[in-house]
N, CA, C and O atoms as a Tinker XYZ file with bonds, in Angstrom:
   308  protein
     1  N      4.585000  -17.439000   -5.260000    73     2
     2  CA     4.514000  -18.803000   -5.762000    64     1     3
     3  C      4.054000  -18.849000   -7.201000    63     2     4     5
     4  O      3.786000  -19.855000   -7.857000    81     3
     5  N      4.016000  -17.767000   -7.521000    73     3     6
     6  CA     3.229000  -17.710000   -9.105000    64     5     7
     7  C      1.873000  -17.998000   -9.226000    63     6     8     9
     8  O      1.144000  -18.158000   -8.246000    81     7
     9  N      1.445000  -18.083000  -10.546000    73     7    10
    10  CA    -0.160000  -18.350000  -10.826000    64     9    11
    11  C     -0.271000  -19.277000  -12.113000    63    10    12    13
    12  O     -0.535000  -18.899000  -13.254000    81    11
    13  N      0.024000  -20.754000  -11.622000    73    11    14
    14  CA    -0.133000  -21.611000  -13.037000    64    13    15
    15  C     -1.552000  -21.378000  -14.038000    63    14    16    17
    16  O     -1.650000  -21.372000  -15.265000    81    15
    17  N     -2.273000  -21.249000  -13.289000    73    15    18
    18  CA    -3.857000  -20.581000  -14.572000    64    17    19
    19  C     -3.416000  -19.321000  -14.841000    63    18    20    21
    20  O     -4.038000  -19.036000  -15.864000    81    19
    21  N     -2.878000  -18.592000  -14.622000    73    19    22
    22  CA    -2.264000  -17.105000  -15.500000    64    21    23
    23  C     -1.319000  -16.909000  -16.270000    63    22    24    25
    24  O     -0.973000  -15.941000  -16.948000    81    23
    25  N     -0.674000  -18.553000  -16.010000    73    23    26
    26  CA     0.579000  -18.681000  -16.364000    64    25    27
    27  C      1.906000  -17.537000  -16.154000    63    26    28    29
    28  O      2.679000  -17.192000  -17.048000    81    27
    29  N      1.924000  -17.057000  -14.690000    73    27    30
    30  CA     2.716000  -16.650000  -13.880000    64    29    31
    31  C      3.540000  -17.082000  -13.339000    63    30    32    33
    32  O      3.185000  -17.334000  -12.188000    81    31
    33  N      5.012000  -17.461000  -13.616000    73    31    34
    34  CA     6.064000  -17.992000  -12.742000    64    33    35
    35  C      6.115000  -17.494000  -11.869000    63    34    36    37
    36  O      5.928000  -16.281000  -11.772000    81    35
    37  N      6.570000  -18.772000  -10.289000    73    35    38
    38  CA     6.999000  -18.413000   -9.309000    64    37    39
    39  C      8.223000  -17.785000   -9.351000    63    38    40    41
    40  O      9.084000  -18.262000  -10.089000    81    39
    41  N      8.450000  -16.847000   -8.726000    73    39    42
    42  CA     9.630000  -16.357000   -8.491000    64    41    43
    43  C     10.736000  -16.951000   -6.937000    63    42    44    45
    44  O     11.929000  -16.810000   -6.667000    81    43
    45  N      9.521000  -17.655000   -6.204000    73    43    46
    46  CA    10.323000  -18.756000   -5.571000    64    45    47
    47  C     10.788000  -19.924000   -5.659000    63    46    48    49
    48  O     10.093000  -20.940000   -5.672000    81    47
    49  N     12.382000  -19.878000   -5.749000    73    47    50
    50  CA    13.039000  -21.178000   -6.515000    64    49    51
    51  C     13.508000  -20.676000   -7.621000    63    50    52    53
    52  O     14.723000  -20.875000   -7.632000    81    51
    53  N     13.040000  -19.930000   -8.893000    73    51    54
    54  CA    13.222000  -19.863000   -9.605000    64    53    55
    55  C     14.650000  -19.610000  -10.144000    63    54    56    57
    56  O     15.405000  -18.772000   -9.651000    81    55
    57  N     14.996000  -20.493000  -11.318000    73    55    58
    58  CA    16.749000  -20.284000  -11.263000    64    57    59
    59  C     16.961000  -18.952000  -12.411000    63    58    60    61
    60  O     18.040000  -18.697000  -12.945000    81    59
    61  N     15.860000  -18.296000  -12.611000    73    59    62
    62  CA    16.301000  -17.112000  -12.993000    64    61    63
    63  C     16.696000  -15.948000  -11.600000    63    62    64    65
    64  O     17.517000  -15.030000  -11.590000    81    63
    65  N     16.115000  -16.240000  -10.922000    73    63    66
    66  CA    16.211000  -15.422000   -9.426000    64    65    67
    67  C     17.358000  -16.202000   -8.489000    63    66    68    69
    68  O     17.982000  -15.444000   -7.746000    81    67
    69  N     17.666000  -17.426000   -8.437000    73    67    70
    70  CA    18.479000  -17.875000   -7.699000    64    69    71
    71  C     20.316000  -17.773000   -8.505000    63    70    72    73
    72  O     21.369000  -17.695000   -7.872000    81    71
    73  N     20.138000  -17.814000  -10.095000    73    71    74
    74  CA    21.681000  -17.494000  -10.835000    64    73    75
    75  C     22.060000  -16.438000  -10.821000    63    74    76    77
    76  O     21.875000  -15.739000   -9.825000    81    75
    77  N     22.724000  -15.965000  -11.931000    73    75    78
    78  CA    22.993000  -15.013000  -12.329000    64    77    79
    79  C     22.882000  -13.825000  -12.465000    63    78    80    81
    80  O     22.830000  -13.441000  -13.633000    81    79
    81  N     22.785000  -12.581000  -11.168000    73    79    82
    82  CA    22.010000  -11.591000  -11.264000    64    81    83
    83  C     22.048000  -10.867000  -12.820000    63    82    84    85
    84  O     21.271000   -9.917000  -12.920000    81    83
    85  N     22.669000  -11.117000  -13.772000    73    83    86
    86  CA    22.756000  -10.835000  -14.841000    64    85    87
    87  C     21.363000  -11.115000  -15.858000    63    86    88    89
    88  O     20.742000  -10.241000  -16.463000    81    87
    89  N     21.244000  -11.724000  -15.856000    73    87    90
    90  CA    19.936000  -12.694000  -16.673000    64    89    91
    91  C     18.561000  -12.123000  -15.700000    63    90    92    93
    92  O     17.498000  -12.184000  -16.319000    81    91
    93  N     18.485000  -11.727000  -14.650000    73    91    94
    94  CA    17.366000  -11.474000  -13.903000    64    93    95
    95  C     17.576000   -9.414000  -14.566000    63    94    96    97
    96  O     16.728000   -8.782000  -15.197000    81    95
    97  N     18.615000   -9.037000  -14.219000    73    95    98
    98  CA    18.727000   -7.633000  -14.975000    64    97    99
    99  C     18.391000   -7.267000  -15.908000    63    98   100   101
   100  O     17.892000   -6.147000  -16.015000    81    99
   101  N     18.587000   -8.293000  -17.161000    73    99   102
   102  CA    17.991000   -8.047000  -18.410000    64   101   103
   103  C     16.571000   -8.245000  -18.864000    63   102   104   105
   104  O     15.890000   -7.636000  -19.690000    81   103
   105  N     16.339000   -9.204000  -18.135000    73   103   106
   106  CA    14.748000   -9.586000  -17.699000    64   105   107
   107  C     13.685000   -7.953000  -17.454000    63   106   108   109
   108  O     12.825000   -7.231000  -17.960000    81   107
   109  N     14.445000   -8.128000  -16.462000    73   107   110
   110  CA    13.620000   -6.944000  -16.067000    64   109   111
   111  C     13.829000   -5.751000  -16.898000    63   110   112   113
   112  O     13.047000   -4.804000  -16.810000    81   111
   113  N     14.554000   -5.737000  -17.478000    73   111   114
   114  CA    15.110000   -4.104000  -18.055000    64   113   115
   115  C     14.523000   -4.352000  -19.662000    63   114   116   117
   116  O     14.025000   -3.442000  -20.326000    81   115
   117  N     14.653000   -5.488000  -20.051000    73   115   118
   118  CA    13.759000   -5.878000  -21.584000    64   117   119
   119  C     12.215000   -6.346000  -21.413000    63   118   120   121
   120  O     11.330000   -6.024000  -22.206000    81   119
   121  N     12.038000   -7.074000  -20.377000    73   119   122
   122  CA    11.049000   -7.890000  -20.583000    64   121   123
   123  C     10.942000   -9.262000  -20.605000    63   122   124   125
   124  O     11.973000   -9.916000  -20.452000    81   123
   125  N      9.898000   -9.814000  -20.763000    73   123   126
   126  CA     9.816000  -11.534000  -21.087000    64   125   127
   127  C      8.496000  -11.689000  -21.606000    63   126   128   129
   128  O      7.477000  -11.006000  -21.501000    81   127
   129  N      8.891000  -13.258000  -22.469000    73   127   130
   130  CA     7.358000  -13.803000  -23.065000    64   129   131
   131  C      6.817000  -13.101000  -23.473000    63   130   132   133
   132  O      5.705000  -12.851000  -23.009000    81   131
   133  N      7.397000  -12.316000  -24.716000    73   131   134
   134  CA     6.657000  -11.222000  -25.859000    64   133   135
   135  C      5.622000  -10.432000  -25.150000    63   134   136   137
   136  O      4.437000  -10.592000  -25.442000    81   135
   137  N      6.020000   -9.519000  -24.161000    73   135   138
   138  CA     5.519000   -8.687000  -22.892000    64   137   139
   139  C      4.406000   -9.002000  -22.054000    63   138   140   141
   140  O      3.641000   -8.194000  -21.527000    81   139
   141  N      4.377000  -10.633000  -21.954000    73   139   142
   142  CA     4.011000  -11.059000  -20.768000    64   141   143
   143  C      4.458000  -10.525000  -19.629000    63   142   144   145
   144  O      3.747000  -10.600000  -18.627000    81   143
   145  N      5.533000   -9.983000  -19.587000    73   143   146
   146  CA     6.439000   -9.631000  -18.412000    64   145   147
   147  C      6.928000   -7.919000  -19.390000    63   146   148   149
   148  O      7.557000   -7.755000  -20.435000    81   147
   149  N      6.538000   -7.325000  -18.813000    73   147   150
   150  CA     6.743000   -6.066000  -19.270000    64   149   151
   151  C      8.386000   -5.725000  -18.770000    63   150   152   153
   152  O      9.110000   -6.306000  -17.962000    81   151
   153  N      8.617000   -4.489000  -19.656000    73   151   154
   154  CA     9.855000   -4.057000  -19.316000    64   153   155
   155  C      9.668000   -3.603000  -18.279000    63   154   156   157
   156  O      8.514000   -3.698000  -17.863000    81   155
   157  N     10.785000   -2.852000  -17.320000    73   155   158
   158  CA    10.760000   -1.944000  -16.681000    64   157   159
   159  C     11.823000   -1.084000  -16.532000    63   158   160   161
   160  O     12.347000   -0.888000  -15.436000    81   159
   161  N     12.285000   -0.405000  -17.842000    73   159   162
   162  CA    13.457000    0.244000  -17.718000    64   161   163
   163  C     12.974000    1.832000  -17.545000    63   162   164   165
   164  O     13.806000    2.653000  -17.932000    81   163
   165  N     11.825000    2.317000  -17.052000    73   163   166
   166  CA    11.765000    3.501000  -16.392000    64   165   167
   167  C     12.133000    3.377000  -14.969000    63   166   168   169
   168  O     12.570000    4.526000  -14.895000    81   167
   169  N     12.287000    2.972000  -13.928000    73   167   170
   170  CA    13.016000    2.396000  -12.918000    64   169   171
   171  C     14.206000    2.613000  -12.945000    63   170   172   173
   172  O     14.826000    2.025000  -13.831000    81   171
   173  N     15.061000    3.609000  -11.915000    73   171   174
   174  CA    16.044000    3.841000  -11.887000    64   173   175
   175  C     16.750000    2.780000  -11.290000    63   174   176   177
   176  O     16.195000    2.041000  -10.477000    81   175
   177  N     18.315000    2.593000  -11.732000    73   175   178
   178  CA    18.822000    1.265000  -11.160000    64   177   179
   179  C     19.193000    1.071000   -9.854000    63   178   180   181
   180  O     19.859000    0.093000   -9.515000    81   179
   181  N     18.630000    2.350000   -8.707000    73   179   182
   182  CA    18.934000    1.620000   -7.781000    64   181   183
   183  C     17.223000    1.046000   -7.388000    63   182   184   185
   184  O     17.017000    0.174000   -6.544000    81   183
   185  N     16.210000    1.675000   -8.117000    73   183   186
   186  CA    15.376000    1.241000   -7.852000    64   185   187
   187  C     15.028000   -0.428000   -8.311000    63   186   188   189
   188  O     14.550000   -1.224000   -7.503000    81   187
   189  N     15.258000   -0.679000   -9.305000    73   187   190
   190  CA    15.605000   -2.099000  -10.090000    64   189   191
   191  C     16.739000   -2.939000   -9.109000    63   190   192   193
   192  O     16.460000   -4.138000   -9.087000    81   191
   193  N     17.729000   -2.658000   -8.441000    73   191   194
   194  CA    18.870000   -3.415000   -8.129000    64   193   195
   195  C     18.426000   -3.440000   -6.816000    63   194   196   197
   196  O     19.234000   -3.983000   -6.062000    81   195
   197  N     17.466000   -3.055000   -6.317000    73   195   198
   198  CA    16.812000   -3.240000   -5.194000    64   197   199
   199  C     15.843000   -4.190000   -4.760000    63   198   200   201
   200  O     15.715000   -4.757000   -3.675000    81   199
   201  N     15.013000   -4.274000   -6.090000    73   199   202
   202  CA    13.793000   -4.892000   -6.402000    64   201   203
   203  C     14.587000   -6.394000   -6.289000    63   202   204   205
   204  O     14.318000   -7.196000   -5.394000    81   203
   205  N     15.794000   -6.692000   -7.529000    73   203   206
   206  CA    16.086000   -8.056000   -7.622000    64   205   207
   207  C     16.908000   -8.302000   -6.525000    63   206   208   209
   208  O     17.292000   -9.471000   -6.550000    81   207
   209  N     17.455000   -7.496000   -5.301000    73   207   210
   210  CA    18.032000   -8.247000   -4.532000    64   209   211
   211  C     17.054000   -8.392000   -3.301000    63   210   212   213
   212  O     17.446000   -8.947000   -2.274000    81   211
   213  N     15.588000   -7.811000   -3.434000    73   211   214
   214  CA    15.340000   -8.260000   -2.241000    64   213   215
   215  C     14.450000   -9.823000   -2.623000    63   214   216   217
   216  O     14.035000  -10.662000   -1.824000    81   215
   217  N     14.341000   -9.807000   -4.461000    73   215   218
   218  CA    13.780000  -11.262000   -4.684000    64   217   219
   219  C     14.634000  -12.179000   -4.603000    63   218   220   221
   220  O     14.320000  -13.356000   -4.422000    81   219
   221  N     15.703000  -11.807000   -4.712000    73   219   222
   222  CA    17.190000  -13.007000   -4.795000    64   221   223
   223  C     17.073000  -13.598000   -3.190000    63   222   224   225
   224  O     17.492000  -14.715000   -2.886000    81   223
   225  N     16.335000  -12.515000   -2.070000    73   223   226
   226  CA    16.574000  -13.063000   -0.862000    64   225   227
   227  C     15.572000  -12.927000    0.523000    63   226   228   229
   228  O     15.746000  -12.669000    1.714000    81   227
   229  N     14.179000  -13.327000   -0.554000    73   227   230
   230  CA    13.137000  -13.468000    0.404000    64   229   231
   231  C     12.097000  -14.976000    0.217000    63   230   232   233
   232  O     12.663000  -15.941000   -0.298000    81   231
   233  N     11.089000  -15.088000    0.501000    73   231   234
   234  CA    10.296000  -16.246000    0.071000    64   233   235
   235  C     11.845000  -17.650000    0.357000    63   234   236   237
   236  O     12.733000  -17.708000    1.207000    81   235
   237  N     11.585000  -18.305000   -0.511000    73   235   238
   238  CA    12.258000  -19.736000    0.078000    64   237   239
   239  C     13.865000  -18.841000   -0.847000    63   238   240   241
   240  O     14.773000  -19.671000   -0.900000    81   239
   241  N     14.203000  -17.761000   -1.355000    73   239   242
   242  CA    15.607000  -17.548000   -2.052000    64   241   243
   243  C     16.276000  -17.201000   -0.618000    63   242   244   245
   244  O     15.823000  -16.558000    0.330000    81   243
   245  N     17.400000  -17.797000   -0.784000    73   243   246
   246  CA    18.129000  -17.262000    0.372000    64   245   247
   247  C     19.740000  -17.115000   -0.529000    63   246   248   249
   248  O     20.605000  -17.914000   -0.170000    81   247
   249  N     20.098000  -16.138000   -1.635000    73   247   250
   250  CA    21.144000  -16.254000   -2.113000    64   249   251
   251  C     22.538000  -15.659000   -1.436000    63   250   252   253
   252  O     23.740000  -15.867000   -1.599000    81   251
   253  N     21.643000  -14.719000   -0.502000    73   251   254
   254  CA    22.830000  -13.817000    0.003000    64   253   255
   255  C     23.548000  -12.686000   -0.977000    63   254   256   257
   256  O     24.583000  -12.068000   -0.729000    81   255
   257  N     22.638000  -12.579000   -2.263000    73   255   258
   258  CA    23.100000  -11.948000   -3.415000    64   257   259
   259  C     22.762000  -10.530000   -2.907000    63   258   260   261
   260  O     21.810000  -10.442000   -2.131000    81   259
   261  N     23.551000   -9.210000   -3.316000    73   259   262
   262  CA    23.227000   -8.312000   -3.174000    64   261   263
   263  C     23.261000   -6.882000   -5.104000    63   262   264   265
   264  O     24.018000   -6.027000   -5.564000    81   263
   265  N     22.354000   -7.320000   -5.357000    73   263   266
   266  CA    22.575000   -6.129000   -6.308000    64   265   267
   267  C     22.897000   -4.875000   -6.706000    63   266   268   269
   268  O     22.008000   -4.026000   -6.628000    81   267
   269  N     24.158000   -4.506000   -7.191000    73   267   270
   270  CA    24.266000   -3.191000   -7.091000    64   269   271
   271  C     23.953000   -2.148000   -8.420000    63   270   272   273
   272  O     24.268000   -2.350000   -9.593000    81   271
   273  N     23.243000   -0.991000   -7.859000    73   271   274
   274  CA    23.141000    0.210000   -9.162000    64   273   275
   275  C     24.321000   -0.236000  -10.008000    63   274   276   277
   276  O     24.172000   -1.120000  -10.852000    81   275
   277  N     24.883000    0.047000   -9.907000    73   275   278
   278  CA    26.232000   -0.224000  -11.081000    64   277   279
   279  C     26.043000   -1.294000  -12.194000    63   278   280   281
   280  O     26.400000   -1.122000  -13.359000    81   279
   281  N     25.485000   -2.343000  -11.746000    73   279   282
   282  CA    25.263000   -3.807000  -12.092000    64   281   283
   283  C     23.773000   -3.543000  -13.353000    63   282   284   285
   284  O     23.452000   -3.951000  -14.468000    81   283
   285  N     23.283000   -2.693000  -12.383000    73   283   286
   286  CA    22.061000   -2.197000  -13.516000    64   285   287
   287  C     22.465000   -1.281000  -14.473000    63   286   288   289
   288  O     22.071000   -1.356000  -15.636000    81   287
   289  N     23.295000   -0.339000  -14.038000    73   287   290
   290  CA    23.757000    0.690000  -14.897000    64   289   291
   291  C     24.468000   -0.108000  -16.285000    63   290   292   293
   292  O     24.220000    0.160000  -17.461000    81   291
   293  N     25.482000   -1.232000  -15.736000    73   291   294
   294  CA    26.197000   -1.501000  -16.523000    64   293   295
   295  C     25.354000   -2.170000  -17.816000    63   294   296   297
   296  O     25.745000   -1.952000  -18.962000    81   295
   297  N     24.300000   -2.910000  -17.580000    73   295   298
   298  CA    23.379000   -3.711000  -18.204000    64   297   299
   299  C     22.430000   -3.205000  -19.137000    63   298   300   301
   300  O     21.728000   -3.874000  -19.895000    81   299
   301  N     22.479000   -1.670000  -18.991000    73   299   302
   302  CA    21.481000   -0.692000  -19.886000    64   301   303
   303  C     22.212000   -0.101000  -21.188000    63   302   304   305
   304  O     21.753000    0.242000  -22.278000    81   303
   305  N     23.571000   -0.110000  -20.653000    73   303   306
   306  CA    24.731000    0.407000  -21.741000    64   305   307
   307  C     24.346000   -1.396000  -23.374000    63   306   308
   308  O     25.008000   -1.442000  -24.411000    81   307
C-alpha cells in the first residue's frame, strides 16, 4: 500500500504496475525520483520479469500480465 510519510508509492493500483509492462521495465532497470527508487539492473531478467509479473498480479492487481525475460532483455539493449 505504500508509505505516504516516506513518500513510498503504493504499488497497489498503481497505473505504472497495472499499464504497460514497458514503463514498469524501465523503472526498474533505471530507477525513479533521482534514486529514490534505485536501479536494479544487476538482476538478471528473468529475475526482474518475475518480480514485475508477480506485482502486475498480486495485492488488488489482477492484470493477468505475464512478463517475459525477453521483454527485459529487450529493454536493456
Amino acid at each position: 500500500k505504500g508509505n505516504p510519510a516516506a513518500k513510498i508509492k503504493a504499488l497497489d493500483g498503481s497505473a505504472l504496475v497495472l499499464n504497460d509492462p514497458l514503463n514498469q521495465i524501465k523503472t526498474l532497470l533505471n530507477g525513479a525520483a533521482n534514486g529514490a527508487m534505485p536501479a536494479w539492473k544487476q538482476l538478471s531478467d528473468t529475475e526482474l520479469a518475475a518480480v514485475i509479473t508477480f506485482t502486475k498480479n498480486h495485492w488488488g492487481n489482477k492484470t493477468g500480465q505475464v512478463v517475459q525475460p525477453s521483454e527485459v532483455a529487450a529493454a536493456r539493449k
